[in-house]
C-alpha positions in Angstrom: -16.4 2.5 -14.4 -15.9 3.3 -10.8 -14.2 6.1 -9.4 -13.1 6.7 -5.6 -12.2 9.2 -4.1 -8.9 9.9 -1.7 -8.2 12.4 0.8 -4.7 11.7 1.3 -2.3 9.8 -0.6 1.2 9.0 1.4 4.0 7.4 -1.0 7.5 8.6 -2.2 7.1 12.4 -3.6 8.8 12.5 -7.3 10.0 16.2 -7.6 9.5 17.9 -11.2 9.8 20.9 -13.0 8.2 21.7 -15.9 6.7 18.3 -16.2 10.1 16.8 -16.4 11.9 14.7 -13.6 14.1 17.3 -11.6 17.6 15.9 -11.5 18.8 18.9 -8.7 16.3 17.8 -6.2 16.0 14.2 -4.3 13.2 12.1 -3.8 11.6 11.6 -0.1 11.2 7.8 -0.2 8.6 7.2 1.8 8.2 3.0 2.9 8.4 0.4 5.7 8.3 2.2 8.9 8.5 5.8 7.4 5.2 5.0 5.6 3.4 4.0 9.2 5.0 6.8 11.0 3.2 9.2 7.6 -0.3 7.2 8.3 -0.3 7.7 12.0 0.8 11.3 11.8 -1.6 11.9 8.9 -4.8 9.7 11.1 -3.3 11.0 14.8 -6.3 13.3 15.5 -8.9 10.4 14.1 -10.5 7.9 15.9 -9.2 4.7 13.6 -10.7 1.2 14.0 -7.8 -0.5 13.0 -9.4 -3.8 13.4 -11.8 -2.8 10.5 -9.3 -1.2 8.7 -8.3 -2.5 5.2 -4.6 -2.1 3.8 -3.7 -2.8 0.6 0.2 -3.7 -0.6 2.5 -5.3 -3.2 5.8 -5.2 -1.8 7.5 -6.6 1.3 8.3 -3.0 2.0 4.6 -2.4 2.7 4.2 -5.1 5.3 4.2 -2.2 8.0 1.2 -0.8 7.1 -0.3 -4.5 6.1 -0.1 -5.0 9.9 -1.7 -2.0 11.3 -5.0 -3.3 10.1 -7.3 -6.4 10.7 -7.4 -6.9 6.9 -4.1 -6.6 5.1 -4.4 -7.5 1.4 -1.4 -8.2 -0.8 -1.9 -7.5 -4.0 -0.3 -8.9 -7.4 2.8 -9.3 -4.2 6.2 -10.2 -4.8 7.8 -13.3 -3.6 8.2 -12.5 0.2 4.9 -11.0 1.0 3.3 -13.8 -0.8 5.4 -16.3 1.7 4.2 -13.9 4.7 0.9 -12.9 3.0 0.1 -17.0 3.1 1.3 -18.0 6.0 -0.8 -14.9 8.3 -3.4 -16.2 5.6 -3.9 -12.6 4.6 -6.3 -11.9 1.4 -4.1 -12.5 -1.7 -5.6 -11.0 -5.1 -3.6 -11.1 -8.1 -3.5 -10.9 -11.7 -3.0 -14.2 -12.3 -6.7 -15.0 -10.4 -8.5 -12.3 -12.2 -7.6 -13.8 -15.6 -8.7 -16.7 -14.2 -11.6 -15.8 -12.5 -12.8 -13.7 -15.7 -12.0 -17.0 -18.0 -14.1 -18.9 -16.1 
């Protein structure tokens, strides 16, 4: 098994309390632009080669950040990023292909 490491995660912040979901408190959705705006504030006093930069994404919602790099990937992606994801000819990797791919 492989394990990587992260220094920052940025997604939607589920509050809890006492490892149950806190009804009293909203969750901060964080996607489409918010989610760039996060990266760049997160990355502004980096040096980013964007051009060299991979993103990673299943959802239409995460086509923002797909396009701030040179290599977007959509990942197991629903219908419209797959329609988008094949027509910028974007890497596509899905479960369907690894079950093939391991069959094979």
């Amino acid at each position: 098994m492989i394990y990587i490491t992260f220094d920052c995660i940025i997604g939607s912040s589920i509050p809890y309390e006492d490892e149950k979901l806190s009804k009293n408190t909203s969750i901060r959705y964080i996607y489409g632009e918010r989610k760039r705006e996060f990266i760049h504030a997160h990355l502004s006093n980096t040096d980013v080669d964007w051009q060299n930069s991979f993103a990673y994404g299943d959802s239409y919602s995460d086509l923002n950040v797909l396009e701030l790099v040179g290599n977007p990937v959509a990942v197991n992606p629903e219908p419209r990023l797959l329609e988008i994801a094949n027509h910028k000819k974007w890497e596509i990797i899905s479960e369907f292909d690894h079950k093939k791919s391991v069959s094979n």
